[in-house]
C-alpha positions as CSV (number, residue, x, y, z in Angstrom):
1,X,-6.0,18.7,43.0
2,X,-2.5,17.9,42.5
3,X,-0.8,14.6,42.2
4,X,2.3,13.4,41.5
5,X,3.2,11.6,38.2
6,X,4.4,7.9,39.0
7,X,6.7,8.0,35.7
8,X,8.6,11.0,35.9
9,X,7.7,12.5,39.8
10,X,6.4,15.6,37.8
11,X,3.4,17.7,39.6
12,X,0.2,17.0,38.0
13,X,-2.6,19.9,38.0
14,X,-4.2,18.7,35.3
15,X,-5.5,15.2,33.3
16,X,-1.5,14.8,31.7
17,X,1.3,15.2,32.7
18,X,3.2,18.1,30.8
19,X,6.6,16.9,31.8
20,X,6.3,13.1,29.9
21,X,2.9,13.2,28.9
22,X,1.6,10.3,30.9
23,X,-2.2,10.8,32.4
24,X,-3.0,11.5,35.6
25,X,-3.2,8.0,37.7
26,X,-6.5,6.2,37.7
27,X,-7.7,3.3,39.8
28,X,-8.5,0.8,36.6
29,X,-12.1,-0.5,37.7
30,X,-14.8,-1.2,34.8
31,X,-15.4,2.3,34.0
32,X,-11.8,2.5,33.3
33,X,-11.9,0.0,30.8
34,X,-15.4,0.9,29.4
35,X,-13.6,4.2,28.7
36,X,-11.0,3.0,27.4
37,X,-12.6,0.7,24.6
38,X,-15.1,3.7,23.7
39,X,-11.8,6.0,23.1
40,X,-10.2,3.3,21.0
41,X,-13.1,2.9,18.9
42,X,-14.0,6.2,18.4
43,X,-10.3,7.6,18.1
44,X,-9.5,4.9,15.3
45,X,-13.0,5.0,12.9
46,X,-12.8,8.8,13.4
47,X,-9.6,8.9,12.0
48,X,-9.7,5.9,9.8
49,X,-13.0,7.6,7.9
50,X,-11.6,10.8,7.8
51,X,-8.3,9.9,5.8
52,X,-10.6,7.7,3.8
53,X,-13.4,10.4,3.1
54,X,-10.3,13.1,2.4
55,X,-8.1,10.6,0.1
56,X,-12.0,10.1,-2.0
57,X,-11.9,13.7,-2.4
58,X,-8.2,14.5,-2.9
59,X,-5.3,12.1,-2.3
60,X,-2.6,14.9,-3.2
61,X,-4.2,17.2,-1.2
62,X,-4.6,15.1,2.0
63,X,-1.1,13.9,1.9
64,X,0.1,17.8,1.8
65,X,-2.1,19.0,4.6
66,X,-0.6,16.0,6.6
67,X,3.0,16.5,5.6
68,X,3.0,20.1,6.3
69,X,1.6,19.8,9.9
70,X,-2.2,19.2,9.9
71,X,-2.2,15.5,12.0
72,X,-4.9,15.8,14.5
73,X,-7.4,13.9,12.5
74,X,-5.4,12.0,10.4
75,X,-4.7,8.4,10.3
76,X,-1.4,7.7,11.0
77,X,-0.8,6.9,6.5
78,X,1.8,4.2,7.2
79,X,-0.8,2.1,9.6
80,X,-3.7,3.2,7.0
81,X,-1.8,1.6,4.3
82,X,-1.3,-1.7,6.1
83,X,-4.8,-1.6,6.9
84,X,-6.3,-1.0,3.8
85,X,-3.7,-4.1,1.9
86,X,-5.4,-6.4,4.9
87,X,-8.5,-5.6,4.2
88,X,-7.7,-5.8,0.2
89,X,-5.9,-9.2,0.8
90,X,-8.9,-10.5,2.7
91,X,-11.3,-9.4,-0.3
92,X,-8.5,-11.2,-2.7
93,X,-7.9,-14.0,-0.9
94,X,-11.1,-15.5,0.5
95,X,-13.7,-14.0,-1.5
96,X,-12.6,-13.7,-4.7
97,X,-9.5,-16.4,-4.6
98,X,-6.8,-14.4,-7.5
99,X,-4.2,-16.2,-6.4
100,X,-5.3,-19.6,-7.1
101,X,-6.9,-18.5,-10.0
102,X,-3.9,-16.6,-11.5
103,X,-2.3,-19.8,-10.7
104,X,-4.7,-22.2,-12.5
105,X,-5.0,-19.7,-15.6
106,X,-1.0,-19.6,-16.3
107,X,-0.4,-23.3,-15.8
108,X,-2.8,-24.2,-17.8
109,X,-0.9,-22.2,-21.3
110,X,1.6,-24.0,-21.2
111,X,3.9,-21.3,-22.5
112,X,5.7,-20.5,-19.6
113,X,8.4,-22.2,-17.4
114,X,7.4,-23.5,-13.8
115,X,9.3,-20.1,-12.8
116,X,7.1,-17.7,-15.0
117,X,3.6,-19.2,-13.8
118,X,4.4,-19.0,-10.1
119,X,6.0,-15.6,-10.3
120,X,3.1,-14.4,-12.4
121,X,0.4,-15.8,-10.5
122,X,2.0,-14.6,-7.1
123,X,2.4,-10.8,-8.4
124,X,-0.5,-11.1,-9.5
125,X,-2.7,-12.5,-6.2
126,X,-0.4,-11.1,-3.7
127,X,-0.1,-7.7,-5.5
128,X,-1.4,-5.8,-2.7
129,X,1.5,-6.8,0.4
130,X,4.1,-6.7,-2.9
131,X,3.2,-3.3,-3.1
132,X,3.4,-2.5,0.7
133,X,6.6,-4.1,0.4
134,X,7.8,-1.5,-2.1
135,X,7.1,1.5,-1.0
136,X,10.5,2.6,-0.3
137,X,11.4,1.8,-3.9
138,X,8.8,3.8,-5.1
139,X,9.1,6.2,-3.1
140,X,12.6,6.7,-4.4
141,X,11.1,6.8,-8.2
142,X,9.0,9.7,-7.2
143,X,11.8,11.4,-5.1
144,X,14.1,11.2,-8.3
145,X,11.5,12.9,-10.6
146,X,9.6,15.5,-8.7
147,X,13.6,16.3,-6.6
148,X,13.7,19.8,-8.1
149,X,9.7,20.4,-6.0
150,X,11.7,20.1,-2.1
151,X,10.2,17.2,-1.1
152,X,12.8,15.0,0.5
153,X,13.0,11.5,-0.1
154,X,11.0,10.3,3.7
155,X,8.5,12.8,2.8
156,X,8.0,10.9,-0.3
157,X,7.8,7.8,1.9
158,X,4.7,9.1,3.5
159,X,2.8,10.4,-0.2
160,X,3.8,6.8,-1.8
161,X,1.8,5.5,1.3
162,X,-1.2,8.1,0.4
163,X,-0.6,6.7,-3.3
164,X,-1.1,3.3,-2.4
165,X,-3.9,3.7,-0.3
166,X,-5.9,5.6,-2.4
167,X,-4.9,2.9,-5.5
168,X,-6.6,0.1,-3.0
169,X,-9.5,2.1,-1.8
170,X,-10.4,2.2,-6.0
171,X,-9.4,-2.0,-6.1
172,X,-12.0,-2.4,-3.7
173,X,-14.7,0.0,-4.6
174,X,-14.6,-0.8,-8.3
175,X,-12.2,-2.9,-9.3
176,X,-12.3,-6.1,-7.2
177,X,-16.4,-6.7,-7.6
178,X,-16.2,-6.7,-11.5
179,X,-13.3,-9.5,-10.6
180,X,-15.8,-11.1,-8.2
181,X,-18.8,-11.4,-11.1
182,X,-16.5,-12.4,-13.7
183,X,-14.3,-14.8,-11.6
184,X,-15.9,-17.6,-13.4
185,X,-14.9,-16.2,-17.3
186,X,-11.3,-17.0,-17.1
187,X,-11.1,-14.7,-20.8
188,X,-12.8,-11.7,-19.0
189,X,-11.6,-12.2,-15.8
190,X,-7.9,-12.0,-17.2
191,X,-8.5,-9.1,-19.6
192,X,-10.0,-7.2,-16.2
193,X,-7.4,-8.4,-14.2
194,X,-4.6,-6.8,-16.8
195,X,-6.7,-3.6,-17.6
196,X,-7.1,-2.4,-13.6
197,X,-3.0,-2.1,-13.6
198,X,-4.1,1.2,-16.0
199,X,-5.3,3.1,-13.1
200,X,-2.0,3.6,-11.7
201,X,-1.2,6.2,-13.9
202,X,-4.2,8.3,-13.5
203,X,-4.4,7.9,-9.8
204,X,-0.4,9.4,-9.8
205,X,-1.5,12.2,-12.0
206,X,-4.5,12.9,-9.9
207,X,-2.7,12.8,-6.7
208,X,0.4,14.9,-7.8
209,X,-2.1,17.5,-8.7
210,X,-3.8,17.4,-5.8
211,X,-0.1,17.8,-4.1
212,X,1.0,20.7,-6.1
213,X,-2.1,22.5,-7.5
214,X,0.2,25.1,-8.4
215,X,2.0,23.4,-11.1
216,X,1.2,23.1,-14.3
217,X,-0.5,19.6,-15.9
218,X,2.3,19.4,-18.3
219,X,5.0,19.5,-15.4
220,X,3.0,17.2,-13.3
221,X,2.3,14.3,-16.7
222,X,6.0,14.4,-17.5
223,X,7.0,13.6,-13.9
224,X,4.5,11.2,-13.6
225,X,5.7,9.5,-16.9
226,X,9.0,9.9,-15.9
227,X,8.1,8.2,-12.2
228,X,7.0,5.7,-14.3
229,X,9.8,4.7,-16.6
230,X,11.9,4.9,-13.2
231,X,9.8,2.1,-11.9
232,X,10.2,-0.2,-14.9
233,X,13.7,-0.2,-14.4
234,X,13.7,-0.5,-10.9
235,X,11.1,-3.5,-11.7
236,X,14.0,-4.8,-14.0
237,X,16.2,-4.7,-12.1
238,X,14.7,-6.9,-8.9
239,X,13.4,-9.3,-11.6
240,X,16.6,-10.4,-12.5
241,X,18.0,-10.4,-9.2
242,X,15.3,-12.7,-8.2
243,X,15.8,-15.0,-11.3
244,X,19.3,-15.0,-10.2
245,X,18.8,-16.0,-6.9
246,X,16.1,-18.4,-7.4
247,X,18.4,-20.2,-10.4
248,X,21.3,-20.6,-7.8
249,X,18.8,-22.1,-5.4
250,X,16.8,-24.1,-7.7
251,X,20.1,-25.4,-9.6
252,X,21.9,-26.4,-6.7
253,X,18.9,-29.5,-6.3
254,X,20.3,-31.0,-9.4
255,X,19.5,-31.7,-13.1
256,X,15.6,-31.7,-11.9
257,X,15.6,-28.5,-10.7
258,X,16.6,-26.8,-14.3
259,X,13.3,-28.1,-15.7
260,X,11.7,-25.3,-13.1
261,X,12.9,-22.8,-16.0
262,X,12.3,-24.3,-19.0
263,X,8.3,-24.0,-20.4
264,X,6.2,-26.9,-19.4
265,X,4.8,-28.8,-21.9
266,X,1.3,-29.4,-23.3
């Protein structure tokens, strides 16, 4: 039976419309909305588990598949990513508390300036939304080293959101429950804390390979290295904007606010 599509006055002969895409019209009763919340359900954990199950297996080789066409069962890598740091910041956050404890560990050296302890503690405890909020600067470091492989820079956008998620999926599998049992050994829980930044390297490696199986290890390690080395600068280079901007702001309060900078004392 054919209808006529309320959006676009297109003949419908079918459940869409081919013209804008819009379904065919249906009275919305409690069926409809039944219906509705069993295809949002569905739709999202299918896709949500089977990005998750594929990034296990091969990061690299998910984010190919995806970026050269194969979408149907993916989750949308820009939403995964945002998922995945909520579900990360939740874990940080209210079960194990980094932040806070971060906070407690640095201002209790006394070696550092006011500055130093915050800026430590937060990029430390928030490191999972700093990430998500870099992205675009790291997907620029990897679009500088691997440019002679084709990949343009957006499409690096999209594997620096594979990266990501894949480096949280192995924070909260393995990383964040040691942190949970030794959140009351400051020593341990520090040393921990520094030592699960060493992943990053290994996860790039792993997931370049996985992108370009074709390439040699060599190729791929020097990239990554060089990937690497791009993002200390780039690091740098915010650092002291933000010291600048913060020392402008905290300066312009008066005398008081230079003590922000200098180390506390014991």
């Amino acid at each position: 039976m054919e209808n006529t599509c309320l959006h676009c006055d297109y003949t419908i002969d079918e459940n869409f419309c081919r013209n804008c895409g819009q379904k065919r019209f249906k009275r919305i009763d409690r069926k409809y909305v039944i219906d509705e919340i069993q295809y949002v359900l569905i739709h999202t954990n299918k896709g949500f588990l089977y990005t998750v199950k594929n990034l296990a297996k091969s990061p690299g080789g998910t984010a190919r598949r995806f970026i050269e066409g194969d979408r149907v069962n993916h989750y949308k890598p820009i939403l995964l990513t945002f998922l995945l740091s909520g579900i990360s910041a939740v874990i940080s956050f209210k079960i194990i508390g980094l932040a806070t404890i971060m906070k407690e560990f640095y201002t209790s050296q006394h070696m550092n300036s006011p500055f130093m302890n915050d800026y430590m503690a937060i990029s430390t405890g928030y490191n999972a939304f700093i990430m998500l909020g870099l992205v675009p600067l790291f997907a620029l470091t990897t679009w500088i080293a691997f440019h002679k492989w084709k990949a343009n820079y957006y499409e690096h956008v999209v594997m620096n959101a594979y990266i990501l998620s894949t480096y949280t999926l192995v924070s909260i599998v393995f990383v964040y429950p040691i942190l949970f049992l030794l959140r009351h050994n400051m020593s341990y829980f520090t040393t921990a804390t520094s030592l699960s930044t060493l992943i990053v390297p290994f996860i790039l490696v792993w997931f370049f390979k996985g992108y370009y199986p074709e390439k040699p290890m060599k190729q791929i390690v020097g990239r990554v290295l060089a990937t690497l080395g791009l993002t200390l600068v780039a690091m740098g280079i915010l650092m002291v904007i933000l010291m600048i901007v913060v020392a402008v702001y905290v300066f312009a309060q008066g005398p008081e606010g230079a003590k922000y900078f200098l180390p506390a004392q014991a």
